[in-house]
Backbone as JSON Lines, residues from 0, in Angstrom:
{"i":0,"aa":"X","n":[-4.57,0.09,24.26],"ca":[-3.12,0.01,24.14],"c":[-2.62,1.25,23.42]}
{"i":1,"aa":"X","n":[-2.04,2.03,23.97],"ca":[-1.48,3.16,23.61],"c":[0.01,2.59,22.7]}
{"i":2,"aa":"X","n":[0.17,2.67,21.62],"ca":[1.75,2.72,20.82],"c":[1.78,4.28,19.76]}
{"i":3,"aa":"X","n":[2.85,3.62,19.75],"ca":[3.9,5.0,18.5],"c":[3.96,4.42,17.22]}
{"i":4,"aa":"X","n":[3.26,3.96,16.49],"ca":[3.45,3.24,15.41],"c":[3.44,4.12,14.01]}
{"i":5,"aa":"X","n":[5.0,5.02,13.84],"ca":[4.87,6.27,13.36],"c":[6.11,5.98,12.65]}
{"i":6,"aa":"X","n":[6.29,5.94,11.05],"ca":[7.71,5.56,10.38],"c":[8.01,7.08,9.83]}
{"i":7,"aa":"X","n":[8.82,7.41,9.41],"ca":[9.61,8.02,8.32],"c":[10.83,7.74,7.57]}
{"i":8,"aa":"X","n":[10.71,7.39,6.23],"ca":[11.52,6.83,5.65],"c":[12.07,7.4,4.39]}
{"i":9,"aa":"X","n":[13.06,8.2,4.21],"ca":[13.35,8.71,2.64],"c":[14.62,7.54,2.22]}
{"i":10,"aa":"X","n":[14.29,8.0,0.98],"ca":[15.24,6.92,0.1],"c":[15.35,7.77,-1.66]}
{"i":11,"aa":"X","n":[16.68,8.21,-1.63],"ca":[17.01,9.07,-2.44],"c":[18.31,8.33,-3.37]}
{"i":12,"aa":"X","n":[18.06,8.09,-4.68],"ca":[18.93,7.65,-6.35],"c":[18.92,8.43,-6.99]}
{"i":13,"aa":"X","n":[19.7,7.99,-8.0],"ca":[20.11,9.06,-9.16],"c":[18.22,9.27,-10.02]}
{"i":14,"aa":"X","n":[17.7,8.56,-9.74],"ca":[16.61,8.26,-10.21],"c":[15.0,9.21,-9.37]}
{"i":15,"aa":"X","n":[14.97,9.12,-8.23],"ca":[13.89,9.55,-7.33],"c":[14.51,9.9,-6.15]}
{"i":16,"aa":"X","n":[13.96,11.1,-5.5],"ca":[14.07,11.36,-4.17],"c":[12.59,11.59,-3.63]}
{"i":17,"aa":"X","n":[12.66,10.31,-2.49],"ca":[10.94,10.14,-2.02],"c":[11.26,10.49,-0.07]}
{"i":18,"aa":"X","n":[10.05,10.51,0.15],"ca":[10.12,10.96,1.47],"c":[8.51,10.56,1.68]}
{"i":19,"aa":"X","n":[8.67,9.44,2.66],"ca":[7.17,8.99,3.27],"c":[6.74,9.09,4.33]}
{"i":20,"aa":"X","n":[6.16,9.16,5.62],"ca":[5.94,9.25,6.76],"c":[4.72,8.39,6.79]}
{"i":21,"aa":"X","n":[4.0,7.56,7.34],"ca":[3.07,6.89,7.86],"c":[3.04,7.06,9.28]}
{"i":22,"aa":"X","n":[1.42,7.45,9.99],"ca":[1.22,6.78,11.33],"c":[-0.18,5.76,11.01]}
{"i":23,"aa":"X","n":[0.0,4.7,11.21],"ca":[-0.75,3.07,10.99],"c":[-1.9,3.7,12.08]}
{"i":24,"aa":"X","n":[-1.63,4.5,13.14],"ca":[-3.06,4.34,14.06],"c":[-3.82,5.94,13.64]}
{"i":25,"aa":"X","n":[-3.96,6.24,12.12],"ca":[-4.2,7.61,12.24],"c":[-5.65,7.99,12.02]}
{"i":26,"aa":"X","n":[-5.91,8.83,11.22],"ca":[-7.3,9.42,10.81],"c":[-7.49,9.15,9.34]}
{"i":27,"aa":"X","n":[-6.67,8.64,8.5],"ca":[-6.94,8.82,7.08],"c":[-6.34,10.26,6.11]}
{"i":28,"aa":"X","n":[-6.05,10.99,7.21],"ca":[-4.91,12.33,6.32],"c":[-4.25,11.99,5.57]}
{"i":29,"aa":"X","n":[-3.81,12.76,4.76],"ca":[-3.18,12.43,3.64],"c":[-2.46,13.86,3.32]}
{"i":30,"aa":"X","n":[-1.02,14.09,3.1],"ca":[-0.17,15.28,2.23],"c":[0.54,14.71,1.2]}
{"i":31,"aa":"X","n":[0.25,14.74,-0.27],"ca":[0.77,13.86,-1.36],"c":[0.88,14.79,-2.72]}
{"i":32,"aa":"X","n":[2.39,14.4,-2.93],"ca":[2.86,15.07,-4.18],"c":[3.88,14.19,-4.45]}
{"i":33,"aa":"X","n":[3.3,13.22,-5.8],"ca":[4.46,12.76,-6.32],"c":[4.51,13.11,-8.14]}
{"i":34,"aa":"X","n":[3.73,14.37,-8.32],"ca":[3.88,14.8,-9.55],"c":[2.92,13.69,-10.54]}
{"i":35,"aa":"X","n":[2.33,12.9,-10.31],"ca":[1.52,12.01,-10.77],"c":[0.03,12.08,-10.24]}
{"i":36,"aa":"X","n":[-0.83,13.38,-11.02],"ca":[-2.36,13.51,-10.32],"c":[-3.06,11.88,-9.56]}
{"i":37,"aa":"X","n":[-2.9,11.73,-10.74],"ca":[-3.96,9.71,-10.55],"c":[-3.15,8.9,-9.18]}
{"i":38,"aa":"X","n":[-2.04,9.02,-9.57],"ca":[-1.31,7.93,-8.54],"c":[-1.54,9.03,-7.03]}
{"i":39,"aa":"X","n":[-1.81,10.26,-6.9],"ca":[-1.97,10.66,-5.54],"c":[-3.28,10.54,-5.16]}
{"i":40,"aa":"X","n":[-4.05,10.57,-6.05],"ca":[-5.46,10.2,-5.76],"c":[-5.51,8.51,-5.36]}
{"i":41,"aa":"X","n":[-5.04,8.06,-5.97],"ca":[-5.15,6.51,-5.35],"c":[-4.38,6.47,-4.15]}
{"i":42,"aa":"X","n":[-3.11,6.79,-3.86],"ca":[-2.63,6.97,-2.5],"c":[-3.42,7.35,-1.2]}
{"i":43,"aa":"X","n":[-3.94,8.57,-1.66],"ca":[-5.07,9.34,-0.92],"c":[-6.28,8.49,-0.89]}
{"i":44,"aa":"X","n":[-6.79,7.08,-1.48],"ca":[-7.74,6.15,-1.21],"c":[-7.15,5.11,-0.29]}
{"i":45,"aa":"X","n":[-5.7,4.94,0.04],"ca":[-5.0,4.07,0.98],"c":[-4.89,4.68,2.1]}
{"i":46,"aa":"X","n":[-4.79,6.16,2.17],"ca":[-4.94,6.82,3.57],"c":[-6.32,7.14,4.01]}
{"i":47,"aa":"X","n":[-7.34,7.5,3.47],"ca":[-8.71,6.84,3.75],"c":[-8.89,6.1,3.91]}
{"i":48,"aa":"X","n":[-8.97,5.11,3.57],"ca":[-9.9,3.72,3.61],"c":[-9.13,2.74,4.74]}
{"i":49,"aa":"X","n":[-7.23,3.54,4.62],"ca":[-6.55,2.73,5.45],"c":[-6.74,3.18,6.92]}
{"i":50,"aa":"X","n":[-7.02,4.29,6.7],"ca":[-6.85,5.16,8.59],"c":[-6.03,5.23,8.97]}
{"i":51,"aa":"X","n":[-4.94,5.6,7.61],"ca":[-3.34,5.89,7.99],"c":[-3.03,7.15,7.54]}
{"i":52,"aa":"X","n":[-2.17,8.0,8.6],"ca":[-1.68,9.14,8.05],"c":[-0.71,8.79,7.29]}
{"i":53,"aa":"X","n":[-0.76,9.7,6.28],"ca":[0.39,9.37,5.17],"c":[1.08,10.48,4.38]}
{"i":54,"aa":"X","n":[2.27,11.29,4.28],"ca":[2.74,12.02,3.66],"c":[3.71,11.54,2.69]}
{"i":55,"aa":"X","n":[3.86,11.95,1.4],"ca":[4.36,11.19,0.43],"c":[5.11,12.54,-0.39]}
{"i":56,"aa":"X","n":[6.28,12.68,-0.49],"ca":[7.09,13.58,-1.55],"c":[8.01,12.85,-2.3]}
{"i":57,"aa":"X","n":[7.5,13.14,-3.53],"ca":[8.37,12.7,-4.66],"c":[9.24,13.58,-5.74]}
{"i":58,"aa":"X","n":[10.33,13.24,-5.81],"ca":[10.86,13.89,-6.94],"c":[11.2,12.8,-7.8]}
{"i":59,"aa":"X","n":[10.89,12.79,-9.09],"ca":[11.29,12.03,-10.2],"c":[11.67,12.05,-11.13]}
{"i":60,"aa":"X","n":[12.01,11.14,-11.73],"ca":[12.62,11.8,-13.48],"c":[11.5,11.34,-14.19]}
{"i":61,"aa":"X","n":[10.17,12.3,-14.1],"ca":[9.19,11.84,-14.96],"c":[8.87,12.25,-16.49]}
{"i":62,"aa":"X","n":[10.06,12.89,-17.07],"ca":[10.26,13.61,-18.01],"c":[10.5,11.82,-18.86]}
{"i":63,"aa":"X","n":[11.04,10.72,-18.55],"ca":[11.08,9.88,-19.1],"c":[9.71,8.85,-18.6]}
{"i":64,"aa":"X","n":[9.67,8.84,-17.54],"ca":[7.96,8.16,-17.4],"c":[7.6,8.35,-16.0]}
{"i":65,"aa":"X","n":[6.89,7.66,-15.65],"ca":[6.72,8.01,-13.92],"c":[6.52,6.19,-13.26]}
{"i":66,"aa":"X","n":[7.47,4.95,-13.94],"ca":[7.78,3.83,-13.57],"c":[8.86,4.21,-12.35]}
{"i":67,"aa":"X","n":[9.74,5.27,-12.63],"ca":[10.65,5.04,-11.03],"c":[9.94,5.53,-10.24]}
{"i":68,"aa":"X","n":[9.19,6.77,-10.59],"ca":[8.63,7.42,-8.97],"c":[7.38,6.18,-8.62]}
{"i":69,"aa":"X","n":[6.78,6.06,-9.49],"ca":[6.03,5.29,-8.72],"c":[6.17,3.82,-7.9]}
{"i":70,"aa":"X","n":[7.27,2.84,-8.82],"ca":[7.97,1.99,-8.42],"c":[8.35,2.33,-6.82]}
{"i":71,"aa":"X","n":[9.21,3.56,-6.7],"ca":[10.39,3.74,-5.55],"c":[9.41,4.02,-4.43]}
{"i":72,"aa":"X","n":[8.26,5.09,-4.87],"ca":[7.05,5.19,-3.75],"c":[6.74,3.67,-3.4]}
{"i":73,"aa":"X","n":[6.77,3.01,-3.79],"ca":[6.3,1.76,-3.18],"c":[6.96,1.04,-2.31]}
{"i":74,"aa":"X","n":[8.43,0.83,-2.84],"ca":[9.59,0.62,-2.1],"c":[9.62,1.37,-0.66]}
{"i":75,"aa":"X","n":[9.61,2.57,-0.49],"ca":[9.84,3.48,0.44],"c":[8.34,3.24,1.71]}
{"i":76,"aa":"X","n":[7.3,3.23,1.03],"ca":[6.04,2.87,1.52],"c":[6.05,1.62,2.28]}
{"i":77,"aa":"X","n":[6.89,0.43,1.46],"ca":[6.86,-0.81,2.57],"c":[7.86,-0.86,3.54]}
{"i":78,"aa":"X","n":[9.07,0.05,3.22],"ca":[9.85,0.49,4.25],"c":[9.15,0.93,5.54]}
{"i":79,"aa":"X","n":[8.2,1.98,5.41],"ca":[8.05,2.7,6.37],"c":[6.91,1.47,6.95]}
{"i":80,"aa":"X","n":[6.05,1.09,6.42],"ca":[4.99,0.26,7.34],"c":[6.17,-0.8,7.49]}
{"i":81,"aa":"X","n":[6.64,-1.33,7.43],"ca":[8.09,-2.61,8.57],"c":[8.02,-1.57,9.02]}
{"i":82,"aa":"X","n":[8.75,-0.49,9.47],"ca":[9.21,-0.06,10.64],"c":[8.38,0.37,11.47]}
{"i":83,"aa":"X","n":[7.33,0.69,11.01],"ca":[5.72,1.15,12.22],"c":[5.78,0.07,12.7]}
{"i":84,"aa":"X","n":[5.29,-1.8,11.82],"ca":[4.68,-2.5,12.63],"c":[6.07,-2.94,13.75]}
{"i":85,"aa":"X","n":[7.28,-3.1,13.15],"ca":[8.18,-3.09,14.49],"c":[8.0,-4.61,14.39]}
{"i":86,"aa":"X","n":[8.33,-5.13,15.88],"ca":[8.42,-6.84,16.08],"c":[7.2,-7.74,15.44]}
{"i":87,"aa":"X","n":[5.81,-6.94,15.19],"ca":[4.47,-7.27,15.16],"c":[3.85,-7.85,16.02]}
{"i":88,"aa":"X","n":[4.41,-7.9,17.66],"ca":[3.71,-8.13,18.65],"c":[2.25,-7.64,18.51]}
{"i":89,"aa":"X","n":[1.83,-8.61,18.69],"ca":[0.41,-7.97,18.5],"c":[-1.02,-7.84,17.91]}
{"i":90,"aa":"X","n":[-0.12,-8.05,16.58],"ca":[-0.22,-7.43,14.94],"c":[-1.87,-8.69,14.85]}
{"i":91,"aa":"X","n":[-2.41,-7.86,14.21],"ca":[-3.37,-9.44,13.68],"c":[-2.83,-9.93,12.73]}
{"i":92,"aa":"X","n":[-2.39,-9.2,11.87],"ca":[-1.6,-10.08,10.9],"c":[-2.05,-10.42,9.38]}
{"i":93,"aa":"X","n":[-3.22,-10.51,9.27],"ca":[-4.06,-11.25,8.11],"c":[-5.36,-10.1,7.86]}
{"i":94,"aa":"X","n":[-5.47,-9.79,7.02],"ca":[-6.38,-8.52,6.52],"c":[-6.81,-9.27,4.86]}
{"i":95,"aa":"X","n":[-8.21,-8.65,4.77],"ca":[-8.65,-8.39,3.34],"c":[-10.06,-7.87,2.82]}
{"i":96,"aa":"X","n":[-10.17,-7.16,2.37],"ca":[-11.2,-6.53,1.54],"c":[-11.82,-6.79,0.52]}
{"i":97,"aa":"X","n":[-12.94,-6.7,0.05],"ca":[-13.53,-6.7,-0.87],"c":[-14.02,-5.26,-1.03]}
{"i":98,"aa":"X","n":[-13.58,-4.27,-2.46],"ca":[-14.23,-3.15,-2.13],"c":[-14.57,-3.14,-4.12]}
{"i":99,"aa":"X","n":[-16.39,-2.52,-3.98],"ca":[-16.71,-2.29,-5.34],"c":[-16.9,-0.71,-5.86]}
{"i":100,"aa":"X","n":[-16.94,-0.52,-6.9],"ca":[-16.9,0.88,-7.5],"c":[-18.02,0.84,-8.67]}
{"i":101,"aa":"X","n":[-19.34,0.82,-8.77],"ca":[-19.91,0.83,-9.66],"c":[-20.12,-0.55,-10.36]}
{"i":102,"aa":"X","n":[-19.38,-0.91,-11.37],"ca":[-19.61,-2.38,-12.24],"c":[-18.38,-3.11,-12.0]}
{"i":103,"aa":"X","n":[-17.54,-1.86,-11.11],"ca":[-15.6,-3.1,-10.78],"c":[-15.74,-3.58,-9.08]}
{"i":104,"aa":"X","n":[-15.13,-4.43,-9.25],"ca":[-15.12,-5.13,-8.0],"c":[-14.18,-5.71,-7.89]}
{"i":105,"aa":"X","n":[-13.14,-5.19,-6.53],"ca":[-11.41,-5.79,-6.46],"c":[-11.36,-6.45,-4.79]}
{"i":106,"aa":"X","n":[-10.67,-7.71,-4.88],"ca":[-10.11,-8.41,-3.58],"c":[-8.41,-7.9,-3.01]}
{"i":107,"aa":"X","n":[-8.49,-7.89,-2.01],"ca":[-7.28,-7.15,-1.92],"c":[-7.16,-8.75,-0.47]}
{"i":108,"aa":"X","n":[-5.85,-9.47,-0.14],"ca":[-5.71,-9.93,0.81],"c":[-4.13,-9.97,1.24]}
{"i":109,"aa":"X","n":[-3.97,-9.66,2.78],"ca":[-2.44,-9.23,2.7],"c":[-2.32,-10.3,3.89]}
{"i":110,"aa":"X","n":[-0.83,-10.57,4.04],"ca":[-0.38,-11.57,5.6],"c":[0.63,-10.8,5.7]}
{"i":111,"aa":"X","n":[1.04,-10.2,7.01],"ca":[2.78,-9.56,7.4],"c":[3.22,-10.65,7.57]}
{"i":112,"aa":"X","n":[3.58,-12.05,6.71],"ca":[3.96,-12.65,7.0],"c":[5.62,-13.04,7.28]}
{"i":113,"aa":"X","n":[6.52,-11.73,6.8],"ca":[7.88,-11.63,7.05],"c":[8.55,-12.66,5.52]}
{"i":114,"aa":"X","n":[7.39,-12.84,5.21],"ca":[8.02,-13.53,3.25],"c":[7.38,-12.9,2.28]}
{"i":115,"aa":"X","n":[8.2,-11.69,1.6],"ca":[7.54,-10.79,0.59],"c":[6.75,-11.86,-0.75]}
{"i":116,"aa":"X","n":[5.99,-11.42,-1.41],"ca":[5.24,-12.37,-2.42],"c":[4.11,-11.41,-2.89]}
{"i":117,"aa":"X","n":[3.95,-11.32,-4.28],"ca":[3.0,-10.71,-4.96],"c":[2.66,-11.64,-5.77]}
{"i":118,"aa":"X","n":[1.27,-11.37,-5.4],"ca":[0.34,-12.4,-6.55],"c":[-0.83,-11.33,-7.28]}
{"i":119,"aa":"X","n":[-0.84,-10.67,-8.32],"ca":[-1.75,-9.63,-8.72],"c":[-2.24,-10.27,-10.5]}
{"i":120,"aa":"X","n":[-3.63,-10.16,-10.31],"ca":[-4.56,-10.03,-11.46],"c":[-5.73,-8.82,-11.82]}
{"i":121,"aa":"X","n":[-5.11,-8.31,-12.24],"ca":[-5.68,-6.92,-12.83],"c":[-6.03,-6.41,-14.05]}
{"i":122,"aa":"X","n":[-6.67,-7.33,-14.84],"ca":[-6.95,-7.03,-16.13],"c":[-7.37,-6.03,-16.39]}
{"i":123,"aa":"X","n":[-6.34,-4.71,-16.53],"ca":[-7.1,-3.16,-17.21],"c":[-7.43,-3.19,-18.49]}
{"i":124,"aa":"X","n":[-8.52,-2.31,-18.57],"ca":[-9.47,-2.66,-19.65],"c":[-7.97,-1.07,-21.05]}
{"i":125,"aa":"X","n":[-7.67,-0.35,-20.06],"ca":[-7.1,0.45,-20.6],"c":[-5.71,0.93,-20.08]}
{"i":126,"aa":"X","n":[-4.68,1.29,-20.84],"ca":[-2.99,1.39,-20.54],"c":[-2.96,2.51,-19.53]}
{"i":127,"aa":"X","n":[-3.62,3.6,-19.64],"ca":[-3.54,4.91,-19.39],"c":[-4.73,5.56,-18.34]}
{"i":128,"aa":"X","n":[-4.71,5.68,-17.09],"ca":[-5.98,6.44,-16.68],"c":[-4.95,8.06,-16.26]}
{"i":129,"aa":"X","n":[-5.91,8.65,-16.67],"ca":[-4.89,10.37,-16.59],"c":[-3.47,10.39,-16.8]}
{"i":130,"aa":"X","n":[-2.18,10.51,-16.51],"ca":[-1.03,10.63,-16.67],"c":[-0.38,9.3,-15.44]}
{"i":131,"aa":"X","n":[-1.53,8.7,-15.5],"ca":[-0.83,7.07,-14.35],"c":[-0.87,5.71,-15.65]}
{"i":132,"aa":"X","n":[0.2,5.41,-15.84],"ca":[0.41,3.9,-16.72],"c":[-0.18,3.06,-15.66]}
{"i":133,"aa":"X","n":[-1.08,2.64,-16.4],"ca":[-1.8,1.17,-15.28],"c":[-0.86,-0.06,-15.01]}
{"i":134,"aa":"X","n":[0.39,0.03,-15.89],"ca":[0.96,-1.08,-15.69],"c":[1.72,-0.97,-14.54]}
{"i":135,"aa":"X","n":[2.02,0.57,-13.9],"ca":[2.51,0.67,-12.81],"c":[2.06,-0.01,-11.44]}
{"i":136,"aa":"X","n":[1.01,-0.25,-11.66],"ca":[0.28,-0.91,-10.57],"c":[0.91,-1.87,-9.69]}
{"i":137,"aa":"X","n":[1.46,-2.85,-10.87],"ca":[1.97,-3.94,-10.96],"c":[3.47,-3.64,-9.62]}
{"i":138,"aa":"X","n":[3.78,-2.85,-10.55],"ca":[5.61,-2.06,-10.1],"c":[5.2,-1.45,-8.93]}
{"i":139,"aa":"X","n":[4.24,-0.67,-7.86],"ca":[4.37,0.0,-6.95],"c":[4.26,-1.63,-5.84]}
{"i":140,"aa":"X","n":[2.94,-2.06,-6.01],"ca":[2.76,-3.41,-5.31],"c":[3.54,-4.18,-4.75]}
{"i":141,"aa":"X","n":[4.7,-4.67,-6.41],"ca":[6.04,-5.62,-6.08],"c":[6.47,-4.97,-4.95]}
{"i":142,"aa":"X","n":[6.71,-3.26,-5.51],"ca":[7.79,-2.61,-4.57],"c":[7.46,-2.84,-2.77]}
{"i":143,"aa":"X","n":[6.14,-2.57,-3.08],"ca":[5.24,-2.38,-1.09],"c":[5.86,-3.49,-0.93]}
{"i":144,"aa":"X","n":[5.12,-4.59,-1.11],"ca":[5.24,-6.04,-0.9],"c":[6.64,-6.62,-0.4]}
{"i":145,"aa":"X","n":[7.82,-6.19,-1.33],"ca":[9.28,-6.81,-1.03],"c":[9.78,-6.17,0.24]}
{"i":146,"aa":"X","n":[9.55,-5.02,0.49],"ca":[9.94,-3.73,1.21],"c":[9.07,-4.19,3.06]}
{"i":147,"aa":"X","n":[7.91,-4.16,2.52],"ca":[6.9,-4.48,4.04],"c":[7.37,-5.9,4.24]}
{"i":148,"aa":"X","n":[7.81,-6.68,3.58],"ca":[7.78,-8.11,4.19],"c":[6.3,-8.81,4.32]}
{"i":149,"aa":"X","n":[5.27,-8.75,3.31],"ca":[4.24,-8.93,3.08],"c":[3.76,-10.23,1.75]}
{"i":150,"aa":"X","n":[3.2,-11.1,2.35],"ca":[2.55,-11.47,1.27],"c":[1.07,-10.42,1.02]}
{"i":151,"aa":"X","n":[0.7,-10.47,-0.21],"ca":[-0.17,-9.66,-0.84],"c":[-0.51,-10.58,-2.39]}
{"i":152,"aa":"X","n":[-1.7,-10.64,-2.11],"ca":[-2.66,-11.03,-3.43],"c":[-3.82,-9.71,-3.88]}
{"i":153,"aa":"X","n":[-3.56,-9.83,-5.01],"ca":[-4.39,-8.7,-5.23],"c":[-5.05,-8.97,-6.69]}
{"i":154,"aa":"X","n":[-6.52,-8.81,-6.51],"ca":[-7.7,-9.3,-7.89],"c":[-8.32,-8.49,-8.38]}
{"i":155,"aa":"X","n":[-9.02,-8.07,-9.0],"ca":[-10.05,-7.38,-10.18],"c":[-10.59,-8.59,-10.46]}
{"i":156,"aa":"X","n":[-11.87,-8.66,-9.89],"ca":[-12.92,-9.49,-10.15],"c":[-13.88,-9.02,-11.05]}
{"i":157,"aa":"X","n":[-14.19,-8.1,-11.33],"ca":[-15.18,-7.76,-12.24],"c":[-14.74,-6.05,-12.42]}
{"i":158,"aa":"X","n":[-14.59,-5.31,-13.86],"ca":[-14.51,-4.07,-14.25],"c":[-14.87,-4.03,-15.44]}
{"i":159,"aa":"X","n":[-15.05,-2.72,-15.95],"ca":[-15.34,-2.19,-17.33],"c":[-14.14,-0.76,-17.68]}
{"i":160,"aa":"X","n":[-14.58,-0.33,-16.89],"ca":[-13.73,1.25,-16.37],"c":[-12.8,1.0,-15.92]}
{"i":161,"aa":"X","n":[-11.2,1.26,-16.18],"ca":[-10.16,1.36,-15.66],"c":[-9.64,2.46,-14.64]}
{"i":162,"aa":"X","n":[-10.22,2.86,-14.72],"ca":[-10.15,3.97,-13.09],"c":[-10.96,3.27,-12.21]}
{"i":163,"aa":"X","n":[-12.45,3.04,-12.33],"ca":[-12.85,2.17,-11.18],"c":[-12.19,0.96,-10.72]}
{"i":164,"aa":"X","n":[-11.34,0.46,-11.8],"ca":[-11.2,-0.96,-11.9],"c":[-9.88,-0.58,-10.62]}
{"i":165,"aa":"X","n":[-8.98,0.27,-10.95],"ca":[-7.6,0.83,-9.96],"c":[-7.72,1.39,-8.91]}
{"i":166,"aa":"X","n":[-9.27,2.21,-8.69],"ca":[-9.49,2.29,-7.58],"c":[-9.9,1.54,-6.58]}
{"i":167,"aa":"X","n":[-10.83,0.7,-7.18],"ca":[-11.52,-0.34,-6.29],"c":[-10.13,-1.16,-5.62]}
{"i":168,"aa":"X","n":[-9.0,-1.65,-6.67],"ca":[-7.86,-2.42,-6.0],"c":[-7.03,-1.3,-4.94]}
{"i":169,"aa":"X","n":[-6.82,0.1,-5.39],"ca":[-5.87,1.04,-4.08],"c":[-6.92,1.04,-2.52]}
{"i":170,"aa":"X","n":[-8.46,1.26,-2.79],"ca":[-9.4,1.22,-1.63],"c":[-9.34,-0.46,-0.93]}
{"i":171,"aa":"X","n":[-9.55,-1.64,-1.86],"ca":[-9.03,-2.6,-1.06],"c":[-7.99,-2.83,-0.42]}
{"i":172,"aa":"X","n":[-7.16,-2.21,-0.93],"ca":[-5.79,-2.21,-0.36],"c":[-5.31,-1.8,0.91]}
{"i":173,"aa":"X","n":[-5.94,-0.65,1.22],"ca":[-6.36,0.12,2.26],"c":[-7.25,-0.16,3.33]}
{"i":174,"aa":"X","n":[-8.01,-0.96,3.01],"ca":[-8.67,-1.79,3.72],"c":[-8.39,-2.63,4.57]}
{"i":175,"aa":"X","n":[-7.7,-3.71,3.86],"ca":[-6.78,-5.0,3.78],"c":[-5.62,-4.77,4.66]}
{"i":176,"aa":"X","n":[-5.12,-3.62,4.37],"ca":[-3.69,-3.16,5.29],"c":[-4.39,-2.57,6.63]}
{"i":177,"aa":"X","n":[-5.75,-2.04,6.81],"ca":[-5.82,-1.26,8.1],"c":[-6.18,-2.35,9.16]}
{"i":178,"aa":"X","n":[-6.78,-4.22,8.36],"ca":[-7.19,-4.68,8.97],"c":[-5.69,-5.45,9.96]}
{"i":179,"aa":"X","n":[-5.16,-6.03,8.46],"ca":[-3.65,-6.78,8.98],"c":[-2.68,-5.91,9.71]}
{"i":180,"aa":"X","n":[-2.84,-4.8,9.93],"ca":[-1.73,-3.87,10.69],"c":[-2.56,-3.67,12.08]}
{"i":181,"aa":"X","n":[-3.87,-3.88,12.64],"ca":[-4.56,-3.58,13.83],"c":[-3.91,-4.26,14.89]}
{"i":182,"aa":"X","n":[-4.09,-4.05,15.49],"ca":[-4.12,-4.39,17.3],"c":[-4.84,-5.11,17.84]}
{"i":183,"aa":"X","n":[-4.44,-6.6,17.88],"ca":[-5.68,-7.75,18.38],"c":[-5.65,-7.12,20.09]}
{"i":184,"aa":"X","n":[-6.3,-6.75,20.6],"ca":[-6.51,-6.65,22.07],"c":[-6.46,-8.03,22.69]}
{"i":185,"aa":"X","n":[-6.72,-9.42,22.54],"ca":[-7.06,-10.67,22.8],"c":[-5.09,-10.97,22.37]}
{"i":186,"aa":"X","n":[-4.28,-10.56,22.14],"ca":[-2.94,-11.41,21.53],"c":[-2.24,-9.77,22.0]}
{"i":187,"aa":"X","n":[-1.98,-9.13,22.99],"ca":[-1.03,-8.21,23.0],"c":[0.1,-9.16,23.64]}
{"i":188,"aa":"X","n":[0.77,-8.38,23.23],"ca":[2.24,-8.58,23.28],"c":[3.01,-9.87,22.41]}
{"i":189,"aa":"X","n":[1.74,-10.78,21.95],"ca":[1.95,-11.75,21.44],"c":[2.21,-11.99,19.44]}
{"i":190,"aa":"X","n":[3.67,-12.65,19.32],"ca":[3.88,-12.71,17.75],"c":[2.47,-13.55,17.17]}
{"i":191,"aa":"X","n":[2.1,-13.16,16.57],"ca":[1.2,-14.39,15.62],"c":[1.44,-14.98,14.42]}
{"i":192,"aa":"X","n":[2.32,-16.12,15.08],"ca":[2.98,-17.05,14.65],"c":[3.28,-18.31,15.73]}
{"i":193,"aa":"X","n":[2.82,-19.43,15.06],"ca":[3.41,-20.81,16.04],"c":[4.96,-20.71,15.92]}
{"i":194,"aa":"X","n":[5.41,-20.2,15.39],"ca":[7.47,-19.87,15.21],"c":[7.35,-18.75,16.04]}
{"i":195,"aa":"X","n":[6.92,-18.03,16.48],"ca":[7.41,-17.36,17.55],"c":[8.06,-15.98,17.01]}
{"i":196,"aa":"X","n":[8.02,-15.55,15.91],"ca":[8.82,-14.89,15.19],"c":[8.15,-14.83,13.83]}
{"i":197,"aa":"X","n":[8.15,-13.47,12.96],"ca":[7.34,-13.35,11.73],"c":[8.7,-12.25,10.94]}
């Protein structure tokens, strides 16, 4: 099945000017600058692991923290995957990962179910990995989540290291999303949903 499943979405406040592009059927590329080393490196583990092209520009007011850019990247991010997956004809729908990093080990499970919902347990062992607040985690997620029309649960089952512990959850994540965004060949054209509609 040949599709176009290719968003671009900017979304510009007094606060952030972001600019995202996703293609859902890609190679894992990645062009990312949101002035936050850590948070592009974890991005850059969602376009790997996801097999999504992904370009990400941020401008922020990170002179006070980097909660809006990273927040609004998230926002803008679930923008653009709604508009790739489109009606979700198709869609499988239900994705999840288990991915480990050494002694951390994170569950990532998503539904396009068309009812945003975050459920996240992430006990970081530490506030700070490089110039990324771990609590942001929390704030980019909500943002994907409300934005994609996604339920999303997301765990830290076992860590020590707070970088492994954030990576292992951005690589599940990526995972989780490349599975629930695929192309059932067995259900084309078809919503997956007994409502007929997602």
């Amino acid at each position: 099945m040949t599709m176009n499943r290719i968003a671009e979405v900017r979304r510009d406040t007094k606060e952030t000017q972001i600019r995202v592009r996703v293609d859902l059927d890609g190679t894992g590329a990645s062009k990312l600058a949101t002035g936050i080393g850590f948070f592009d490196h974890m991005l850059d583990q969602v376009a790997r692991h996801g097999l999504i092209d992904l370009e990400v520009e941020a401008q922020g007011d990170l002179h006070i923290d980097g909660h809006h850019t990273v927040e609004d990247v998230g926002i803008t991010l679930g923008m653009a995957v709604a508009k790739a997956v489109g009606d979700k004809k198709g869609l499988v729908r239900y994705g999840h990962a288990y991915v480990p990093l050494d002694e951390a080990l994170s569950r990532v499970v998503i539904d396009f179910s068309g009812r945003p919902g975050l459920h996240l347990h992430v006990p970081f062992t530490s506030g700070m990995v490089g110039g990324f607040d771990t609590q942001l985690t929390y704030e980019f997620f909500q943002g994907f989540a409300n934005h994609a029309l996604v339920t999303l649960h997301v765990d830290n089952l076992k860590g020590v290291n707070a970088h492994h512990q954030c990576e292992t959850v951005f690589k599940a994540f990526g995972r989780a999303l490349r599975m629930a965004a695929a192309i059932d060949p067995r259900a084309a054209g078809v919503v997956p949903s007994t409502k007929g509609t997602l």
